[in-house]
Steps between C-alpha positions, in 0.01 A plus 500: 500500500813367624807587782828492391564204682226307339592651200837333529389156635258498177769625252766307642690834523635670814359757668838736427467394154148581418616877677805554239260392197273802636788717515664435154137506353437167359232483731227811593517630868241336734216597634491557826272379793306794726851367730730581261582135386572375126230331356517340161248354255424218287642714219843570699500112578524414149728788411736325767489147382573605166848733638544204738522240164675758277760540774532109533534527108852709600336816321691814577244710695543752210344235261249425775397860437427467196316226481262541738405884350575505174192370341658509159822289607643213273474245748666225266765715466586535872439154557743413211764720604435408884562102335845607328639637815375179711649277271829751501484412856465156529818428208708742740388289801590157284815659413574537902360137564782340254758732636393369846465115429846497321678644807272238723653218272865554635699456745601832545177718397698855614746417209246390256344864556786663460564298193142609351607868598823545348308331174233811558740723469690401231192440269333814566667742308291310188192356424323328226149599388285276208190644409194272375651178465168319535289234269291733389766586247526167379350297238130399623495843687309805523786751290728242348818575291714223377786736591493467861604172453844652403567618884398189656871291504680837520309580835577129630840552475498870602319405780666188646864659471309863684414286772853300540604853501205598796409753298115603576235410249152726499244351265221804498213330269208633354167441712159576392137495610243578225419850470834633575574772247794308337264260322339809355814459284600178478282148497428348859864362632710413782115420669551466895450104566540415148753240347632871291600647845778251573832554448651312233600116596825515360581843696329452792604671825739333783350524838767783565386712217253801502147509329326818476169533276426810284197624334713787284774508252762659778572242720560776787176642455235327783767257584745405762802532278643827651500352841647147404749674336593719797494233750742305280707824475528488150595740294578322136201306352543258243155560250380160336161360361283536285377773188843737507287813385233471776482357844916469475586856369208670713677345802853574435394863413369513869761382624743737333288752654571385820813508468600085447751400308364271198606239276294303253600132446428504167406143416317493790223762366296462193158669363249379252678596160878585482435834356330561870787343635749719367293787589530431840838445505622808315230744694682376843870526325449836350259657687630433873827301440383179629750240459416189274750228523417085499379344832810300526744779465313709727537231778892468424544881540261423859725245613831699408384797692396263811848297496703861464228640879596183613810486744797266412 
């Protein structure tokens, strides 16, 4: 049996830490010593090491929780959603390092950040979101359909003139592991660390852009789409990608629902037969009055609206 304080030089963990894990219950209370000191065993140690790594993992002490005592836990799931949010992370941080260098590159770095905030602002009533735009789609992939194909020079061009325009891009792709329930439905796809997982060449993110990963249809559900979109301050989105009756109209249904604005660039959105297609389209028109107008004209009306905010 163990002190406290060789408790902590063995865990690596301070002695007011190892306390407040007692407190909150992710670790048992201690036994004491006939003196009335803590005294912890081999069985506590390892129970420490293992909140100790979690923690270094940046798991919420919540998650920690359950973890460590529920012995029926999906650990691949909490690992994979502990990944998405890491990865969320470090594209936010990248995002901060190019805002940074750019102002570093000038002369006068206060203007050059006042520059990059005025753009903020002016872009963040909108933002674009494309859904599954990844190889896997694609002739010699896992789910191909020749129609994708029909998107591809569309998006280019939607994309290029969205970011002359700074107008945010969020790319939330689909991202599997083996058994998750999804492929219970469809064939294996969109693979973590396969060639299927990338993003298309031809549409492939600028370093500015946002990635997010998905393992569901809704790209709000177990993603960080909500809180991109809030830290943009966005409150139009601009639906694109690919099959129009799935992963496109499941998303722009949630988003209606939380009260976004939506448009559909319609040649920017395609499914796997044009009856499909169509069904998508007319569900979201009907249904929740989604407006469906071409990517180009949608951009025109953006720009309009921006010159008319803009003074002089």
């Amino acid at each position: 049996m163990l002190t406290v304080k060789a408790a902590a030089d063995m865990t690596g963990l301070t002695v007011k830490g190892i306390r407040f894990y007692e407190k909150i219950g992710l670790l048992k209370p201690a036994a004491r010593s006939p003196a009335g000191y803590r005294l912890y065993s081999e069985e506590d140690i390892a129970r420490l090491h293992k909140i100790h790594f979690y923690r270094e993992q940046r798991f919420s002490l919540e998650d920690i929780a359950v973890l460590l005592n529920d012995p029926d836990v999906d650990l691949r799931s909490y690992l994979k959603r502990q990944l998405f949010d890491i990865e969320s992370q470090i594209q936010e941080l990248e995002h901060i390092r190019i805002t940074l260098n750019k102002a570093l590159e000038e002369n006068d770095c206060g203007e050059v950040l006042e520059e990059e905030n005025r753009s903020s602002l002016e872009r963040s009533r909108v933002a674009i979101v494309g859904t599954d735009l990844q190889n896997d789609f694609l002739d010699g992939g896992a789910l191909p359909c020749r129609r994708i194909y029909n998107v591809i020079k569309p998006l280019e061009a939607f994309f290029a003139r969205a970011r002359e325009m700074k107008i945010p891009i969020i790319y939330v792709c689909d991202s599997h592991h083996r058994n998750d329930p999804e492929l219970e439905i469809w064939e294996d796809h969109a693979i973590e660390g396969t060639w299927g997982v990338q993003v298309i060449q031809e549409l492939r993110p600028d370093p500015r852009d946002f990635v997010l990963k998905k393992n569901y249809f809704n790209a709000f559900i177990g993603t960080k789409l909500q809180n991109t979109l809030k830290k943009l301050g966005a409150d139009t989105i601009i639906l694109v990608g690919w099959r129009t009756h799935v992963c496109v109209a499941q998303t722009a249904i949630e988003a209606f629902h939380r009260g976004y604005r939506v448009l559909i660039a319609e040649d920017c959105v395609d499914s796997t037969t044009q009856v499909e297609h169509e069904f998508g389209l007319n569900l979201l028109r009907v249904n929740y009055g989604i407006e469906v107008l071409p990517g180009n004209d949608i951009l025109e009306y953006m720009a309009e609206m921006s010159g008319e905010t803009q003074p002089g």
